[in-house]
BAKERO-636782 format. One record per residue (C-alpha): x, y, z; residue in one letter. Coordinates in nm, 3 decimals, decimal comma. Layout:
! BAKERO-636782
{node {X; Y; Z}; a}
...
This chain:
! BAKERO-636782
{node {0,000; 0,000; 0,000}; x}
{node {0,301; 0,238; 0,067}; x}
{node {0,457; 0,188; -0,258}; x}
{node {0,107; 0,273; -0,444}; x}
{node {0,079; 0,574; -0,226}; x}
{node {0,417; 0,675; -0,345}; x}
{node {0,351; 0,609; -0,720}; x}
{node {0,027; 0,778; -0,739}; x}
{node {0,235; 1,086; -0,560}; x}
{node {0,476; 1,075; -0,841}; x}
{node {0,193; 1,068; -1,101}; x}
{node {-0,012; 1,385; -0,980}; x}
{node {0,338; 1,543; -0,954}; x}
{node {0,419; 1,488; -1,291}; x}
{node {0,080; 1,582; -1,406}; x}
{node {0,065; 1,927; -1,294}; x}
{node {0,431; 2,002; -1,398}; x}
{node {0,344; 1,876; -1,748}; x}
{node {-0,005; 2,099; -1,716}; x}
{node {0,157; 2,388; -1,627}; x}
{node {0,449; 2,357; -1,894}; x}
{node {0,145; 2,338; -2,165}; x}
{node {0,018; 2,652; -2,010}; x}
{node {0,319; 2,854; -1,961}; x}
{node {0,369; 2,750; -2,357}; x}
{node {0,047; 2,870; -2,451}; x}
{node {0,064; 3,224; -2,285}; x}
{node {0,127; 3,501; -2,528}; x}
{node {0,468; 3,606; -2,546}; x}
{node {0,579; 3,868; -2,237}; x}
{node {0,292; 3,752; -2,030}; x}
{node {0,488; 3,802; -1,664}; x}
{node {0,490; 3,444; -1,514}; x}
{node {0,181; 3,357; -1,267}; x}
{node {-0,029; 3,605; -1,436}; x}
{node {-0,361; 3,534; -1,625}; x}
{node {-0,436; 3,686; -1,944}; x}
{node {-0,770; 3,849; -1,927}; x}
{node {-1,053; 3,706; -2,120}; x}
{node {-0,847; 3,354; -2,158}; x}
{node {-1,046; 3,039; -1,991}; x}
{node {-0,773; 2,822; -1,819}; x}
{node {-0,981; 2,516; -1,901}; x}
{node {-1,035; 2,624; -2,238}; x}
{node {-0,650; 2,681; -2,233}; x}
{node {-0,585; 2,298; -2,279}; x}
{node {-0,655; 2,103; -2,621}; x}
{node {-0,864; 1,839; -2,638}; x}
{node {-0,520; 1,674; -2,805}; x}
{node {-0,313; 1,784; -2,463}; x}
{node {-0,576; 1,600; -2,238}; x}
{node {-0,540; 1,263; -2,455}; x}
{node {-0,176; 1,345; -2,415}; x}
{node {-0,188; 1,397; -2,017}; x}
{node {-0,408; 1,073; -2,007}; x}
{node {-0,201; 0,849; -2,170}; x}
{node {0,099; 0,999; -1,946}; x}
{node {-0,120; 0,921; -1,648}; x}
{node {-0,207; 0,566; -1,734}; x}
{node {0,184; 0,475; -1,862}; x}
{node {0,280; 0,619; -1,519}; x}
{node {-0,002; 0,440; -1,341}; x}
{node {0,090; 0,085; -1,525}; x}
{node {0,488; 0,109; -1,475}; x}
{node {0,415; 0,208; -1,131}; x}
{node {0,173; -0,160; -1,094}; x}
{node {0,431; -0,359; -1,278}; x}
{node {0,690; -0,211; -1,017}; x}
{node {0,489; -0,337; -0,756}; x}
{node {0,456; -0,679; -0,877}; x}
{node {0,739; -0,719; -0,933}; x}
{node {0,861; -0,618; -0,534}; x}
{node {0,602; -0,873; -0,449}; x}
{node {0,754; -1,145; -0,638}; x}
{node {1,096; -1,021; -0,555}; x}
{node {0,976; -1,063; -0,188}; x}
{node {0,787; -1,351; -0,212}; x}
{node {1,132; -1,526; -0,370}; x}
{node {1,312; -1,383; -0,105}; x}
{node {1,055; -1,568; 0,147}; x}
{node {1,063; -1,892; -0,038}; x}
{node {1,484; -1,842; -0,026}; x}
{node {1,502; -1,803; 0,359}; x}
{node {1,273; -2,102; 0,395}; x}
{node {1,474; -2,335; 0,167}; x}
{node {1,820; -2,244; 0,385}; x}
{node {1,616; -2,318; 0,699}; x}
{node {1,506; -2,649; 0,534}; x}
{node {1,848; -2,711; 0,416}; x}
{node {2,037; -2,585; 0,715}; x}
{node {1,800; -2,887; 0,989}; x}
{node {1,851; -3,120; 0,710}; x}
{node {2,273; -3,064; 0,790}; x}
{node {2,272; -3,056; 1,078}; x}
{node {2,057; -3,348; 1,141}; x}
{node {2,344; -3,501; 0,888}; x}
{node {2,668; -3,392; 1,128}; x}
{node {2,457; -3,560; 1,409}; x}
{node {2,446; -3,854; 1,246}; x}
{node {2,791; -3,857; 1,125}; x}
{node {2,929; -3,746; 1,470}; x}
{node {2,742; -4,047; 1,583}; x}
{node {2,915; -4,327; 1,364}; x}
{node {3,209; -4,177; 1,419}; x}
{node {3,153; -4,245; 1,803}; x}
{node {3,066; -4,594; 1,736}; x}
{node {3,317; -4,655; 1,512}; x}
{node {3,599; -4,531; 1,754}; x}
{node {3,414; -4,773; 2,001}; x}
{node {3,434; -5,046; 1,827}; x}
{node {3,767; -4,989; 1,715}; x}
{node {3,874; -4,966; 2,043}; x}
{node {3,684; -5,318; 2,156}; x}
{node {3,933; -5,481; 1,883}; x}
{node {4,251; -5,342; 2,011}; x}
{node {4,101; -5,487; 2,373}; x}
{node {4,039; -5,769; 2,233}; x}
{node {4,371; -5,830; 2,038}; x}
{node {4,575; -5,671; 2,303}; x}
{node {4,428; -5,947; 2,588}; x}
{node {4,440; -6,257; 2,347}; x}
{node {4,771; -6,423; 2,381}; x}
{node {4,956; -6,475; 2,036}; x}
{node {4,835; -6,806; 1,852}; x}
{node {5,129; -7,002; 1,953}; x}
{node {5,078; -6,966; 2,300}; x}
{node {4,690; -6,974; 2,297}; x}
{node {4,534; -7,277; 2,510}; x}
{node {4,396; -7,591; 2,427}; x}
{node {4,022; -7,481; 2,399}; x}
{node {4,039; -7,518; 2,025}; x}
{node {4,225; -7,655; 1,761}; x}
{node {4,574; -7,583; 1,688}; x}
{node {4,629; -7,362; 1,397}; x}
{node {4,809; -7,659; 1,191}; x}
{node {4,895; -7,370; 0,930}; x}
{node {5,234; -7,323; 1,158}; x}
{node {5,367; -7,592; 1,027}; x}
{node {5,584; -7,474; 0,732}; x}
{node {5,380; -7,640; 0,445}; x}
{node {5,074; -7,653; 0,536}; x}
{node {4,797; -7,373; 0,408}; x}
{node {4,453; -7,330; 0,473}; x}
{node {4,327; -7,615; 0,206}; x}
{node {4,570; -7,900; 0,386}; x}
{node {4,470; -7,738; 0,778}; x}
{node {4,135; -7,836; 0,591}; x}
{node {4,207; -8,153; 0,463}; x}
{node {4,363; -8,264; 0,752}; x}
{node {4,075; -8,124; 0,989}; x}
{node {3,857; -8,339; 0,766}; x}
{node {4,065; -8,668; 0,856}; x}
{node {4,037; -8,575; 1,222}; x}
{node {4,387; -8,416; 1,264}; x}
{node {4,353; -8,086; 1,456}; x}
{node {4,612; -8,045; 1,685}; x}
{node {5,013; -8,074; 1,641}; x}
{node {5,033; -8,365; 1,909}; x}
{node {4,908; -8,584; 1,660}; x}
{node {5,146; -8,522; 1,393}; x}
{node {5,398; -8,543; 1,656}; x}
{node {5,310; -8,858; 1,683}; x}
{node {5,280; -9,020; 1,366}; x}
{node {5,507; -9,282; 1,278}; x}
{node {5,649; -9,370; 0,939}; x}
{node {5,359; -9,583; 0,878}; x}
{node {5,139; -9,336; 0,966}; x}
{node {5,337; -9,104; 0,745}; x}
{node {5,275; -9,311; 0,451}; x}
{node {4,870; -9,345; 0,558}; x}
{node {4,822; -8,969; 0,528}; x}
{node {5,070; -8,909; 0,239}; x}
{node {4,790; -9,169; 0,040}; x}
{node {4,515; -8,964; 0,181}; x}
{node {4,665; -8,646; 0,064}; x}
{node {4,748; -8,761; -0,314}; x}
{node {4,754; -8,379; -0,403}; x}
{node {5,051; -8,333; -0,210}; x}
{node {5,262; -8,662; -0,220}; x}
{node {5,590; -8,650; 0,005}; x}
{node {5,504; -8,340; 0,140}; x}
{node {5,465; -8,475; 0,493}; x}
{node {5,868; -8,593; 0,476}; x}
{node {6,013; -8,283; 0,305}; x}
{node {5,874; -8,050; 0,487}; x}
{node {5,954; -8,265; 0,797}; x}
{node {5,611; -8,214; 0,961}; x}
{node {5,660; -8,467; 1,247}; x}
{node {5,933; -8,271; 1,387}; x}
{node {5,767; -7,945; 1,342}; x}
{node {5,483; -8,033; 1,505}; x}
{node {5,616; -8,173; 1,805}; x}
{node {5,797; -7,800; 1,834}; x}
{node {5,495; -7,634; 1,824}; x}
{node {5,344; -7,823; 2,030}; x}
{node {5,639; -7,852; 2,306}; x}
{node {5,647; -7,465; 2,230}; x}
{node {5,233; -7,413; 2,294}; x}
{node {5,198; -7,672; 2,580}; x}
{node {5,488; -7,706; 2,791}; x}
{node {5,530; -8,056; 2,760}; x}
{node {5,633; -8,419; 2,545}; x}
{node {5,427; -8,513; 2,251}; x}
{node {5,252; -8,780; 2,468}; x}
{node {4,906; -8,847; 2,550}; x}
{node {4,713; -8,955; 2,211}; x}
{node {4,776; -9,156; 1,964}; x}
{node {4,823; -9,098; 1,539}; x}
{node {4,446; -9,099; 1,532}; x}
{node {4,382; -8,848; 1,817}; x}
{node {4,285; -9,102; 2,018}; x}
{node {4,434; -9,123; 2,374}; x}
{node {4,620; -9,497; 2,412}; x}
């Protein structure tokens, strides 16, 4: 309402500076400005070509003055749509850095369990007898043979360590991927390290099979 106020301020401004040019113009020549010349109407002073004139100028004043105004509103309603976007966008991040700050705290957690975890567990060599024995300590064996040999009931080193060369032979024919690789890689004796090494004590106690005699 302001800015309409102003406009149509402007217009009747400009309209009686452009009616009193038209005047001025159309007294006779020496006529002392703000005087009247006597027997002249003032009304009659304007055309009927001037007053199309001064309403045209009144309505182009009047329309630029609406499309100025429409276009503030537009301008302002943008500006309104802008300032609710960023407010949109700006819970949206930080809901975002909430979330992220929250991983990261779980993450640090449970990077922290496994450093526990691996800093109580005592190395594999020295573990106790709870399990198997990682067989893949001996020098030759991988994880397909610790397989292979877990599927023929082998799963500790105290019963390589006790195999004897008949044995040897039984499990080099069960193994015919791998022939002679119990001899040259001399598993007996490394097994009977690791387990002296692990345990404490002689490679007594069970037999080839994993039987106790």
């Amino acid at each position: 309402m302001l800015i309409l106020a102003l406009i149509a301020v402007v217009a009747v401004a400009a309209l009686t500076g452009y009616a009193y040019g038209l005047r001025k113009r159309q007294l006779p020549a020496g006529t002392p400005s703000g005087s009247t010349v006597i027997g002249v109407d003032p009304a009659a002073a304007v055309s009927a070509a001037d007053a199309e004139r001064i309403g045209a100028e009144k309505a182009r004043i009047i329309r630029g003055g609406e499309g100025e105004a429409s276009r503030l509103r537009q301008a302002l309603a943008d500006a309104d749509a802008i300032r609710y976007q960023a407010a949109v966008f700006g819970e949206d991040r930080r809901r975002l850095f909430a979330a992220l700050a929250d991983l990261r705290g779980d993450n640090a957690r449970y990077r922290q369990l496994v450093i526990d975890i691996e800093n109580n567990a005592p190395p594999p060599i020295l573990s106790g007898a709870a399990g198997p024995d990682d067989l893949k300590l001996i020098v030759g064996v991988g994880p397909v043979l610790e397989r292979m040999l877990h599927n023929l009931g082998i799963m500790s080193f105290q019963q390589i360590a006790h195999w004897s060369e008949r044995d040897i032979d039984d499990f080099d024919a069960r193994l015919p991927e791998f022939p002679g690789r119990i001899r040259r890689d001399q598993w007996v004796t490394q097994a009977r390290s690791l387990h002296q090494a692990k345990y404490g004590d002689g490679a007594t106690g069970l037999r080839p099979d994993g039987r106790r005699p």
